[in-house]
C-alpha positions as CSV (number, residue, x, y, z in Angstrom):
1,X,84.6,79.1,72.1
2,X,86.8,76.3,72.2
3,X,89.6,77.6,70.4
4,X,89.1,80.6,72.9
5,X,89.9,78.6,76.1
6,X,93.1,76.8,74.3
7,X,94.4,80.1,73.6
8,X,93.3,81.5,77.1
9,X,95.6,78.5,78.5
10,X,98.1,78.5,76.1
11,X,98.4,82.0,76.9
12,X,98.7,81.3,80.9
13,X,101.5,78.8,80.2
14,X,103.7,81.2,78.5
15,X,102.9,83.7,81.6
16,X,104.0,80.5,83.7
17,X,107.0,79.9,81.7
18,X,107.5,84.0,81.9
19,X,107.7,84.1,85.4
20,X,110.0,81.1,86.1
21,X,112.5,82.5,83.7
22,X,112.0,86.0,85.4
23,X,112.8,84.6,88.8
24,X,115.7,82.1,87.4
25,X,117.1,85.7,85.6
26,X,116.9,87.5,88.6
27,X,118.4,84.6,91.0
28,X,121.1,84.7,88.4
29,X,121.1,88.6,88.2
30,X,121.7,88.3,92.0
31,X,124.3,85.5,92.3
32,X,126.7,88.2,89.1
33,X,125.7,90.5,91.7
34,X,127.5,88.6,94.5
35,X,130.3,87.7,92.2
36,X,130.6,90.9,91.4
37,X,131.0,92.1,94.8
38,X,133.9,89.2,95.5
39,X,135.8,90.0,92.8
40,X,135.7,93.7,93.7
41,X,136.9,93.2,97.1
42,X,139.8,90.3,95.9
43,X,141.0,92.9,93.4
44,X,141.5,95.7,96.5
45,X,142.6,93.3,98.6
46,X,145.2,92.5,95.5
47,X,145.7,95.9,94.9
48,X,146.2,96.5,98.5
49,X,148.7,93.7,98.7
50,X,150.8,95.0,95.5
51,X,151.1,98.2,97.6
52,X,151.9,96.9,100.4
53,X,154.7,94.9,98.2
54,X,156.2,97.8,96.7
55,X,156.3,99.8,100.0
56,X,158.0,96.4,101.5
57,X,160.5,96.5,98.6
58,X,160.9,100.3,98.5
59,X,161.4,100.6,102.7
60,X,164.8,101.0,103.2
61,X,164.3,99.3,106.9
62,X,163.8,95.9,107.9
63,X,160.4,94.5,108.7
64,X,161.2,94.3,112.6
65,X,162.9,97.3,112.8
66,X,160.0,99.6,111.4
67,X,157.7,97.6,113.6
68,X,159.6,99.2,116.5
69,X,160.1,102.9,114.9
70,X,156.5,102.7,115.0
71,X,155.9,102.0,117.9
72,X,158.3,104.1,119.1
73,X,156.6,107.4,117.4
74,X,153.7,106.2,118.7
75,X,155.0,107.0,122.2
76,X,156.2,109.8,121.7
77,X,152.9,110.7,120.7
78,X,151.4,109.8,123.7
79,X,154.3,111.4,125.7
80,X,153.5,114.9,123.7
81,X,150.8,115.2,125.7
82,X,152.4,116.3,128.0
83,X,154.9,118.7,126.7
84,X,154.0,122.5,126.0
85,X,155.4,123.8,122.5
86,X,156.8,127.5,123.0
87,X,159.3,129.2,121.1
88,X,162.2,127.0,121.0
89,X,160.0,123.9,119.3
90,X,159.2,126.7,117.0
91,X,162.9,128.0,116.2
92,X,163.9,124.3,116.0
93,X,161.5,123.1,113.2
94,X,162.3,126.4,111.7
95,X,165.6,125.6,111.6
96,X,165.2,121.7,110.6
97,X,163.3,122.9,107.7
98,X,166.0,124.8,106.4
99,X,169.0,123.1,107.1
100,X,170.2,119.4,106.9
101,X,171.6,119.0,110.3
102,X,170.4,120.6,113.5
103,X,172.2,120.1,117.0
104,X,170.4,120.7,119.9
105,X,171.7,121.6,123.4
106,X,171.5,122.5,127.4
107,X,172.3,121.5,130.4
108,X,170.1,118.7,132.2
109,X,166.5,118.6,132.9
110,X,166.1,121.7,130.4
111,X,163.5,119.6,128.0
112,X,166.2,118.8,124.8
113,X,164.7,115.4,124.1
114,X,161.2,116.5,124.6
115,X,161.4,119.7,122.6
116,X,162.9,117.5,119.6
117,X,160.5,114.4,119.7
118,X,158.1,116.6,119.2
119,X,159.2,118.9,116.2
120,X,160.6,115.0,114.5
121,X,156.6,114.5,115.2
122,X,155.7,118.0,113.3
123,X,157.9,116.6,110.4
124,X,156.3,113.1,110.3
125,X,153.1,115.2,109.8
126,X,155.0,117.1,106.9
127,X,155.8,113.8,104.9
128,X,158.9,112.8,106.5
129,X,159.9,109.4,107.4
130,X,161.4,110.0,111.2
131,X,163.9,107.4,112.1
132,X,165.1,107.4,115.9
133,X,169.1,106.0,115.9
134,X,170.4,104.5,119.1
135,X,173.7,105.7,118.8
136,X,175.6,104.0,115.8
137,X,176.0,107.0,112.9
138,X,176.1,104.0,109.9
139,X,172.5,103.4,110.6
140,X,172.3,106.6,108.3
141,X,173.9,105.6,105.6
142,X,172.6,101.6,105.7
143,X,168.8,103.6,106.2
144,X,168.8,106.5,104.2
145,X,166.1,106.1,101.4
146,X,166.6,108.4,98.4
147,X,163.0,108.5,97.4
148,X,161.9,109.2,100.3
149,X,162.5,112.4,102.7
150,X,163.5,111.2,106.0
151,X,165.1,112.5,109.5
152,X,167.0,110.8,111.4
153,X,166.9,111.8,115.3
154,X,170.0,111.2,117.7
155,X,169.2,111.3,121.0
156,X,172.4,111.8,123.6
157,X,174.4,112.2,120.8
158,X,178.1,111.2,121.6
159,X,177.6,110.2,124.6
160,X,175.4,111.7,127.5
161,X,177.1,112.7,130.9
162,X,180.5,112.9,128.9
163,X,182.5,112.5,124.8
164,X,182.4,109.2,124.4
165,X,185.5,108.5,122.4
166,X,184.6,105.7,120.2
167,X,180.7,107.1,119.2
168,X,182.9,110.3,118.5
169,X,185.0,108.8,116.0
170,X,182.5,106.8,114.3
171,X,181.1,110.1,113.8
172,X,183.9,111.9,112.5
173,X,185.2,109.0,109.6
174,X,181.7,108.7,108.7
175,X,181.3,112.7,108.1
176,X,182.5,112.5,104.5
177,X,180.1,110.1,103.2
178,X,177.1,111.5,105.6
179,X,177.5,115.0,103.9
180,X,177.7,113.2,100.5
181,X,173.6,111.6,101.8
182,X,172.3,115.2,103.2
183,X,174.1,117.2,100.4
184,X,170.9,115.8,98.0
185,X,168.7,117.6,100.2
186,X,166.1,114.4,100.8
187,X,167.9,113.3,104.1
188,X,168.0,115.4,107.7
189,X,169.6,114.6,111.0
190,X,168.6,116.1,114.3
191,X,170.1,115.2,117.4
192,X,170.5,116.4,120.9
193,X,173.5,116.3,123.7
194,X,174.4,118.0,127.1
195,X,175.9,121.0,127.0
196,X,178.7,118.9,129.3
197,X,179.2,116.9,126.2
198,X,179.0,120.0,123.9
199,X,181.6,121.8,125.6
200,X,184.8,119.1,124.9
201,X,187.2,120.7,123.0
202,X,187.4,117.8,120.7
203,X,183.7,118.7,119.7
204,X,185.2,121.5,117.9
205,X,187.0,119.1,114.9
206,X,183.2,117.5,114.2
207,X,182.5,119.9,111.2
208,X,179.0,118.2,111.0
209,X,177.0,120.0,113.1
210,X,178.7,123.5,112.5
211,X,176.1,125.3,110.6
212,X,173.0,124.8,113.1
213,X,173.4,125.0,116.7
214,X,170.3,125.5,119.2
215,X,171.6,126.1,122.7
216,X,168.4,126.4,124.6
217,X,170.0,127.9,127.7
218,X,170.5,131.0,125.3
219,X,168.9,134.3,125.9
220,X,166.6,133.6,122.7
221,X,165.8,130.3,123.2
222,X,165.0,129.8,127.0
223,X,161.6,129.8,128.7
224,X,159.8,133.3,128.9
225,X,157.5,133.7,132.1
226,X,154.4,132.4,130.4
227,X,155.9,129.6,128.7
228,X,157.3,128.7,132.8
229,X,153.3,129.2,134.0
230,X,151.8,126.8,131.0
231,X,154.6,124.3,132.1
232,X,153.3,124.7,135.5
233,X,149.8,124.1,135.0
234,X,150.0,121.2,132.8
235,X,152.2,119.3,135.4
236,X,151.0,120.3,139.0
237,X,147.7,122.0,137.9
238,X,145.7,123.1,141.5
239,X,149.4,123.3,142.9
240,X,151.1,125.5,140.5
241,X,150.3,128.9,142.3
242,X,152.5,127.3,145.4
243,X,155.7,127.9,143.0
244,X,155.6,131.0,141.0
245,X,158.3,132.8,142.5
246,X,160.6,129.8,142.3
247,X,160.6,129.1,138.3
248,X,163.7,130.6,137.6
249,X,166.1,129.3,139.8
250,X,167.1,126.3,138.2
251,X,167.3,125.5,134.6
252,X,166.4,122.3,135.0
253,X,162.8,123.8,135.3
254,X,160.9,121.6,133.7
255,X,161.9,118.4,134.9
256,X,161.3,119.8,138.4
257,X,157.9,119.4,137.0
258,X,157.9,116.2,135.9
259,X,159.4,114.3,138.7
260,X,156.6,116.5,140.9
261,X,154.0,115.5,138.7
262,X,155.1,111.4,139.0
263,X,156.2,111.4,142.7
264,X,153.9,114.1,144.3
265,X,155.3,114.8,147.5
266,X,153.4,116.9,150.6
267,X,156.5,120.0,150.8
268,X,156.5,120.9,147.0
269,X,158.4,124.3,148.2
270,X,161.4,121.4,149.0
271,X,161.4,120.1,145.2
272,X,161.4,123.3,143.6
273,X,164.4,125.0,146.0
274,X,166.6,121.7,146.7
275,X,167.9,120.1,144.0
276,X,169.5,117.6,145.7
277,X,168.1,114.3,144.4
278,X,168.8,115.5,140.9
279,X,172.3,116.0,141.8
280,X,173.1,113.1,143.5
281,X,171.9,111.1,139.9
282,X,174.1,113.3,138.3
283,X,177.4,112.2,140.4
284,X,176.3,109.1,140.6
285,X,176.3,108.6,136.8
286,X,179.5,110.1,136.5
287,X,181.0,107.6,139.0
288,X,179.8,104.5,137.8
289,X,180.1,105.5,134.4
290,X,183.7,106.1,134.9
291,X,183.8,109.3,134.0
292,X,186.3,110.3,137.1
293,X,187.7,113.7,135.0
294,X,184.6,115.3,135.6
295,X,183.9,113.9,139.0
296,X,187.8,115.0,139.9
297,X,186.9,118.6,138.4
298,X,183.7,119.1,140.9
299,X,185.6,118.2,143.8
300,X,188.3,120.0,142.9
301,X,186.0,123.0,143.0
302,X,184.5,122.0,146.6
303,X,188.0,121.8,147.7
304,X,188.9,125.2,146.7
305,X,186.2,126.5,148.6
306,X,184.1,127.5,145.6
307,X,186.6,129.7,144.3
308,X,189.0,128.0,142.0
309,X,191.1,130.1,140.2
310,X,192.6,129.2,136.4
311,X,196.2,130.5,137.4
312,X,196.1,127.4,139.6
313,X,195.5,125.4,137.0
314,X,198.2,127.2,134.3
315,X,200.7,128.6,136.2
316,X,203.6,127.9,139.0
317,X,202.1,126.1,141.8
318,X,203.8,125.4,145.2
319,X,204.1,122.0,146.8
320,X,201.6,122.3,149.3
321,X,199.3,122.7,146.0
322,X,200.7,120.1,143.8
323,X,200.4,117.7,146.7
324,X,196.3,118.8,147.3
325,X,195.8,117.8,143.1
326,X,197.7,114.6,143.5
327,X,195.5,113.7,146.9
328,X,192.3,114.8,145.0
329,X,193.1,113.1,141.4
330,X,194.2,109.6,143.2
331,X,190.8,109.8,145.4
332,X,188.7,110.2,142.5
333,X,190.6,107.5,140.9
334,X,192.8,109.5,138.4
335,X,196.3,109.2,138.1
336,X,198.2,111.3,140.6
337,X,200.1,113.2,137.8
338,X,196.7,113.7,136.0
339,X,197.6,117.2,134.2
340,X,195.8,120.2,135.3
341,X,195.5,121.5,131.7
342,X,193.6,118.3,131.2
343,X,191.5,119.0,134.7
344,X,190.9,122.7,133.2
345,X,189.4,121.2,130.1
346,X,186.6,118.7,132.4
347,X,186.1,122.2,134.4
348,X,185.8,124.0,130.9
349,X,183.0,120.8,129.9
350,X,181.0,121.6,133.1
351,X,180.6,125.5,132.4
352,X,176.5,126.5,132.8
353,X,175.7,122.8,133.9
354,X,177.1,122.5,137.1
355,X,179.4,125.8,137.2
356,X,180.5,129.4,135.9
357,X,183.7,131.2,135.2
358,X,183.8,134.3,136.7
359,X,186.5,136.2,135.6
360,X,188.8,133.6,135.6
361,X,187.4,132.0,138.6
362,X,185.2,128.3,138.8
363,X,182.7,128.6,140.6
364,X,179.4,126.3,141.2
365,X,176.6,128.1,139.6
366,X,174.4,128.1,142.3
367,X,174.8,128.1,146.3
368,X,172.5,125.1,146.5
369,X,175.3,123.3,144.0
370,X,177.6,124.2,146.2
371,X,176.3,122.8,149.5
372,X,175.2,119.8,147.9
373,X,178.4,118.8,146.6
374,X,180.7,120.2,149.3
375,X,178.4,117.5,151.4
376,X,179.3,114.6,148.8
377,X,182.8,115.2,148.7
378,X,183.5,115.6,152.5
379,X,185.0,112.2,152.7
380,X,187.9,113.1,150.0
């Protein structure tokens, strides 16, 4: 009986001694458990850290600089909410896709810059690394990243209410060794100017931008009806039935729209038919920017009452004549024995932007051009 109750003790002991080493086990079993779970997250945040190195090491832009690409894309995200994509965003990926450079075009207020933020956004979706360049064409070549396909978008390329002569011939020295980047097929440049700019005959010699051209004042490229209509609604919404019959008389459509939509005014008929504050920017630019051949060229055009004919410009004048292009060149602060072959070129520049050639003739485009500037000028 004895020997029983040792063994029934004995026996409890080793249960005793059982169960502490069960519980010391299983606190250990827990504490690998938590060790476990640091070392997992120190080896992603290491692995995170290597990638985060390599991509460092492999991005061909500085830190700073692709803080502000992104945050630059990430505006333009916002600002696509408020752009409708119709045929011409469509013809313009199209066309980015399958070529290396793409040069997009119009006259002002026609949606250039908004229609090509948003296909460079459809190609950051497709992989590509979008890169917005102020103005300086080596950015290309110091940015371009082999192992990695990129596009770089231009926006006002060359200058934006006229050439600029010096971003021009940046361009132009740099072409070889561009075409030598975008000739391996990773690398694709998109940019966007004013049909103004377009149109300078020296534009011509920049071989660059030869092969892709999307004017989106061309039949196949501007605004249908319905494409007008969705623009409508998505900037004036309750108010877009007020200006239905009044979509197609300027090209500058869209922006219309826009200004509307962030300076709502009580007479929206009087935004959509006189375009008046638009055009007074536009002189105004080209005055303080300088850019007097153009301004000379639009008051040469008032002066001629609308009606300026290219034999005036090429042929035998008479003195009475001479003397009006002196007075006019020296007012708009040209040289008085500014050439008129030159002043036929800045008329050339401003053909479906501000005017027309009909049959030899400059004239303003529209009737509202005409009044506006014929009211500007009336002091010269």
């Amino acid at each position: 009986m004895q020997e029983t109750k040792r063994d029934v003790v004995t026996l409890k002991m080793s249960f005793d001694s059982l169960k502490i080493n069960y519980t010391d086990l299983n606190h250990d079993h827990n504490e690998l458990i938590e060790d476990y779970g640091t070392l997992r997250n120190d080896h992603e945040r290491t692995n995170n850290t290597v990638v985060e190195l390599r991509q460092t090491y492999a991005d061909t832009l500085p830190r700073g600089l692709r803080a502000k690409t992104k945050r630059t894309l990430e505006n333009w995200v916002e600002d696509a909410k408020m752009h409708v994509e119709t045929q011409k965003d469509k013809h313009i990926f199209e066309c980015i896709t399958r070529h290396q450079c793409v040069l997009v075009t119009g006259s002002f207020g026609i949606g250039k810059t908004s229609t090509m933020k948003n296909v460079a956004l459809r190609m950051n979706e497709s992989g590509y690394d979008v890169i917005p360049v102020i103005d300086d064409p080596r950015d290309i070549l110091n940015f371009y990243n082999p192992n990695q396909g990129t596009l770089f978008v231009i926006d006002d390329f060359c200058g934006k209410y006229t050439l600029k002569s010096s971003q021009f011939e940046r361009w132009k020295n740099l072409t070889d060794d561009i075409l030598s980047i975008i000739e391996g097929g990773n690398c694709k440049i998109i940019v966007s100017c004013r049909l103004q700019v377009y149109n300078d005959s020296k534009f011509t010699t920049l071989s660059l931008f030869k092969n892709c051209i999307c004017n989106l004042m061309s039949d196949n490229l501007s605004l249908t009806h319905t494409e007008k209509s969705e623009i409508t609604f998505l900037f004036l919404r309750s108010d877009s039935s007020k200006i239905c019959k009044l979509q197609n008389i300027f090209n500058c459509f869209p922006l219309l729209c826009k200004q509307f939509h962030d300076n709502p005014t009580s007479d929206i008929t009087q935004v959509f038919t006189n375009p008046s504050p638009i055009l007074e920017t536009e002189i105004n630019q080209l005055q303080k920017g300088r850019i007097y051949g153009k301004y000379c060229a639009l008051a040469l055009c008032v002066k001629f009452e609308n009606s300026l004919h290219e034999n005036v410009l090429t042929g035998d004048i008479d003195k009475k004549t001479r003397s009006l292009f002196k007075n006019i060149c020296e007012k708009c602060n040209l040289d008085r024995g500014t050439s008129r072959l030159l002043l036929k070129d800045e008329l050339d520049s401003l053909i479906d932007t501000f005017l027309i050639n009909d049959h030899g003739c400059y004239r303003f485009k529209h009737e509202q051009y005409f009044e506006f500037f014929r009211c500007y000028f009336s002091q010269i």
